[in-house]
GUKE-562804 format. One record per atom (N, C-alpha, C, O): x, y, z. Coordinates in steps of 0.02 Angstrom, whole numbers, padded with zeros to 5 digits, always signed. Each point is the difference from the previous one (the first is absolute). Layout:
XYZ/...
# end
This chain:
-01749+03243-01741/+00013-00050-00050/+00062-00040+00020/+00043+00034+00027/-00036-00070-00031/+00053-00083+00002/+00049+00005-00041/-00018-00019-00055/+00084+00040+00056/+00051-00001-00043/+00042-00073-00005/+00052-00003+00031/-00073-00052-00068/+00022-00048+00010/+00089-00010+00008/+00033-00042+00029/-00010+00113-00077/+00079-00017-00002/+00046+00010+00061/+00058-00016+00011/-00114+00054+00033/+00043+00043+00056/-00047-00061+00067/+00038-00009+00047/-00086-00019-00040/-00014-00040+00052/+00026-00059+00013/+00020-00014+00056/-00017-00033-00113/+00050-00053-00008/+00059-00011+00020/+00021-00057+00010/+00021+00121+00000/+00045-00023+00001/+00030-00005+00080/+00059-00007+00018/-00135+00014+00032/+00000-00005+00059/-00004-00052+00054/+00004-00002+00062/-00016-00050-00126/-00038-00059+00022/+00052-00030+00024/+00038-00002-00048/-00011-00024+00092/+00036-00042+00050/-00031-00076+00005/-00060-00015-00003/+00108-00022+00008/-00021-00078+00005/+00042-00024+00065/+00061+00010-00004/-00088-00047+00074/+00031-00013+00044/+00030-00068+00010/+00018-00028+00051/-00017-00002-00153/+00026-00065+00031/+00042+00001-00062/-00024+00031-00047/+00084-00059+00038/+00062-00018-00067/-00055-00048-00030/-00054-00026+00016/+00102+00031-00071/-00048-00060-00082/-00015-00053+00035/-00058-00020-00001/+00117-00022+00046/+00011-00036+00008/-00021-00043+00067/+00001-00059+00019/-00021+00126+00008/-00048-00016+00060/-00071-00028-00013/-00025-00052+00021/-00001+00100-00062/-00056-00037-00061/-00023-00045-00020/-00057-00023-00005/+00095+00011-00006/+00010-00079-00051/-00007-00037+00048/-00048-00039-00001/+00102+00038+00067/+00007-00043+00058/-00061-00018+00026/-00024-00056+00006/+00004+00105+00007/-00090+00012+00019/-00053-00031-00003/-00040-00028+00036/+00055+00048-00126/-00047-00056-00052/-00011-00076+00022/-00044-00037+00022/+00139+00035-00048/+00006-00062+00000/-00043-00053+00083/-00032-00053+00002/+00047+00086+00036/-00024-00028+00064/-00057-00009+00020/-00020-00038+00043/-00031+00104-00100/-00068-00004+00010/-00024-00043-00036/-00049-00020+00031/+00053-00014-00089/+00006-00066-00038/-00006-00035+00026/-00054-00029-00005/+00108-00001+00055/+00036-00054+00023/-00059-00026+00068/-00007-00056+00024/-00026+00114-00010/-00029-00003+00079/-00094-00012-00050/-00046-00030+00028/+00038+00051-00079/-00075-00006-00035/+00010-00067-00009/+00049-00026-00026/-00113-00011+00057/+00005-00071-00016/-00053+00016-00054/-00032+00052+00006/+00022-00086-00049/-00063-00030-00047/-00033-00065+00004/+00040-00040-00025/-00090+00010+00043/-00019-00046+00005/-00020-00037-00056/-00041+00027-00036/+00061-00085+00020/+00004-00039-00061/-00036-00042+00002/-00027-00016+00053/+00012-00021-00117/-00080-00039+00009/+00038-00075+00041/-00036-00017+00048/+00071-00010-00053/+00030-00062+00075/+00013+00014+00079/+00007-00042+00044/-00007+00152-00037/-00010+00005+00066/-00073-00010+00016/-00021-00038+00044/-00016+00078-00085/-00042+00004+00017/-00049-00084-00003/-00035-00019+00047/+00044-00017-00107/-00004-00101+00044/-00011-00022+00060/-00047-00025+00031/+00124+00048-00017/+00027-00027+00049/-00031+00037+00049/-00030-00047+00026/+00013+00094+00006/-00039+00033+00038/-00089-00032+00016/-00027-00005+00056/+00002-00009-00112/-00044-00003-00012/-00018-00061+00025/-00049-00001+00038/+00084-00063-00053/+00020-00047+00004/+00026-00013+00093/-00025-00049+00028/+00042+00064-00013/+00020+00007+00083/-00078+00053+00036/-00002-00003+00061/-00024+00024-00076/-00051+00007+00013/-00069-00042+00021/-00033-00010+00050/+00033-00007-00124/-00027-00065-00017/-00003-00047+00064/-00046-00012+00038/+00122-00012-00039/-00006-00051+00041/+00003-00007+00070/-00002-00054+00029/+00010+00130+00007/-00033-00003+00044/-00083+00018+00015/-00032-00020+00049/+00010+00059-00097/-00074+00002+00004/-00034-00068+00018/-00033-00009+00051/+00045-00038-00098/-00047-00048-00027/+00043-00071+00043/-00029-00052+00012/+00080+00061+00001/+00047-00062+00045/+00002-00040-00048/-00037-00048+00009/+00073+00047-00074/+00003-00030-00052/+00080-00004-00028/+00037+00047+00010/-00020-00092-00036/+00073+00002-00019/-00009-00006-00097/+00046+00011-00040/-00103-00027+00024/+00021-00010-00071/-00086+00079-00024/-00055+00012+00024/+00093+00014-00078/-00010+00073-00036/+00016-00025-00038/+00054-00030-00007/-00129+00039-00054/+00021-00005-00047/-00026+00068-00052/-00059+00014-00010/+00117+00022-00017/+00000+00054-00052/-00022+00006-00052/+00032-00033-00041/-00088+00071+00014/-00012-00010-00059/+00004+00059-00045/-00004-00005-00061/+00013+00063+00093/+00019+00047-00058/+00038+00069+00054/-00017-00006+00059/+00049+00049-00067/+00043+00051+00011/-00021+00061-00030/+00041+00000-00046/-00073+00049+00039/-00001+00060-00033/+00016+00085+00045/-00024+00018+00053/+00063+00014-00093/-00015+00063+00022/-00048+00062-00009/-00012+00026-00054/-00006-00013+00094/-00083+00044-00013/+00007+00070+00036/+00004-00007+00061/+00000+00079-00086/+00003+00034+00060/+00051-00008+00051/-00008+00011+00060/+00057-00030-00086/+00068+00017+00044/-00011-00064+00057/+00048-00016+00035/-00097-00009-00031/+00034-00046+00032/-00038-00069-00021/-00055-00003-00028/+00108-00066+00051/+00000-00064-00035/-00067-00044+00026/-00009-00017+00059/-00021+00006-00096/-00074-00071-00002/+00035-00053-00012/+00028-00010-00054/-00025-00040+00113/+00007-00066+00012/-00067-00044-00007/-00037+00003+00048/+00016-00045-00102/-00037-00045+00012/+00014-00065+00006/+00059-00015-00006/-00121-00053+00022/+00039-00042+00010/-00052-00039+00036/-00052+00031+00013/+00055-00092+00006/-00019-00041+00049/+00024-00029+00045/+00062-00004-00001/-00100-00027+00059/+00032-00037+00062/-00047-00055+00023/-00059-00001-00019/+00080-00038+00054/-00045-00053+00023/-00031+00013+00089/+00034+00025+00045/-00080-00040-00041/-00041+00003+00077/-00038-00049+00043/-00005-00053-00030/-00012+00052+00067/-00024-00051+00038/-00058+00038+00028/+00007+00036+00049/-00081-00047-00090/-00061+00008+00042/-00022-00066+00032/+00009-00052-00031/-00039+00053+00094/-00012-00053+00049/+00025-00068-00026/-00027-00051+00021/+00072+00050-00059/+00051-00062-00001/-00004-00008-00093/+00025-00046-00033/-00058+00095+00011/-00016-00027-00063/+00067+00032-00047/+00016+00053+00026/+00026-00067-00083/+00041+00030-00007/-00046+00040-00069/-00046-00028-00030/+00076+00106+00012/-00045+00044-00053/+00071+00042-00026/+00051-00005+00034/-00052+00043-00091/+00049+00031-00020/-00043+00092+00015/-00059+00014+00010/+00111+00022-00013/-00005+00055+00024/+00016+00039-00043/+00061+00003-00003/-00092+00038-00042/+00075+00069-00036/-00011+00049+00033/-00046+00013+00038/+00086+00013-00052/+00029+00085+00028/+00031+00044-00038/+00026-00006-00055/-00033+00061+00100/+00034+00063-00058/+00045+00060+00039/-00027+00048+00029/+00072-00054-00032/+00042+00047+00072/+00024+00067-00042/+00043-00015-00042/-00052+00055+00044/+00029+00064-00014/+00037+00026+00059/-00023+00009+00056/+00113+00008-00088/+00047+00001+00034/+00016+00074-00032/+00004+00002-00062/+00008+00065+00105/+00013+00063-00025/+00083-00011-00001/+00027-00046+00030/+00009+00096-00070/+00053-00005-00013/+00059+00020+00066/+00061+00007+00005/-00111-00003+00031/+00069-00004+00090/-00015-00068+00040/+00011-00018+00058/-00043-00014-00119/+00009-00084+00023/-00062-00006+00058/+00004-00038+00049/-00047+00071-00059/-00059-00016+00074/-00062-00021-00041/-00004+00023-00057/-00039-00057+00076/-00054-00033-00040/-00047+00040+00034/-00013-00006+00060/-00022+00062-00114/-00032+00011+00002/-00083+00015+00000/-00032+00050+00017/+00003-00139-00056/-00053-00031+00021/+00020-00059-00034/+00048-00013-00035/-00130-00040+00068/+00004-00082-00030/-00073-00003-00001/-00048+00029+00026/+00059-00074-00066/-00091-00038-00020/+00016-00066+00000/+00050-00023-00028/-00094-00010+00060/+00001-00079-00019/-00077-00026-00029/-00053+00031+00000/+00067-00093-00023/-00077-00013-00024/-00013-00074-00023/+00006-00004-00061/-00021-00058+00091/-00005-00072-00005/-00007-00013-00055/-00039+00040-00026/+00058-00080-00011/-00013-00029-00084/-00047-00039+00012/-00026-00032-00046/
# end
């Protein structure tokens, strides 16, 4: 049987309060979170090298499952004809796009 009053008091800690905290604090500091303008902006520089396009246009932002849905449109050039494009980029929260769909209007 487990004498809680007599095991406890064995327990050793190899770091001060204050080391702790320090710790913490640093492991904070180093967790990025990705925010719905990184993840834009990602999305967005993607974009424009996929498609060789300078103008993206955004039409909605959501978070789904931990990571951010960019939708939106862009403009293209089939055999000279100009057509609009939307898309849908899902960006996981370590900032890597993890799929796209496109689809001609």
């Amino acid at each position: 049987m487990l004498s809680f009053a007599n095991d406890f008091s064995f327990i050793t800690f190899n770091a001060s309060e204050s080391d702790f905290y320090e710790r913490l604090r640093r492991g904070c500091a180093e967790m990025k979170v990705l925010m719905e303008k990184d993840a834009q902006q990602i999305a967005i520089e993607f974009l424009k090298k996929r498609k060789n396009t300078e103008r993206i246009d955004i039409s909605s932002i959501e978070q789904r499952d931990g990571c951010w849905i960019v939708k939106g449109t862009c403009p293209i050039d089939l055999e000279g004809h100009p057509w609009a494009e939307k898309f849908e980029v899902v960006v996981d929260q370590k900032g890597k796009i993890k799929s796209t769909d496109f689809a001609l209007l």
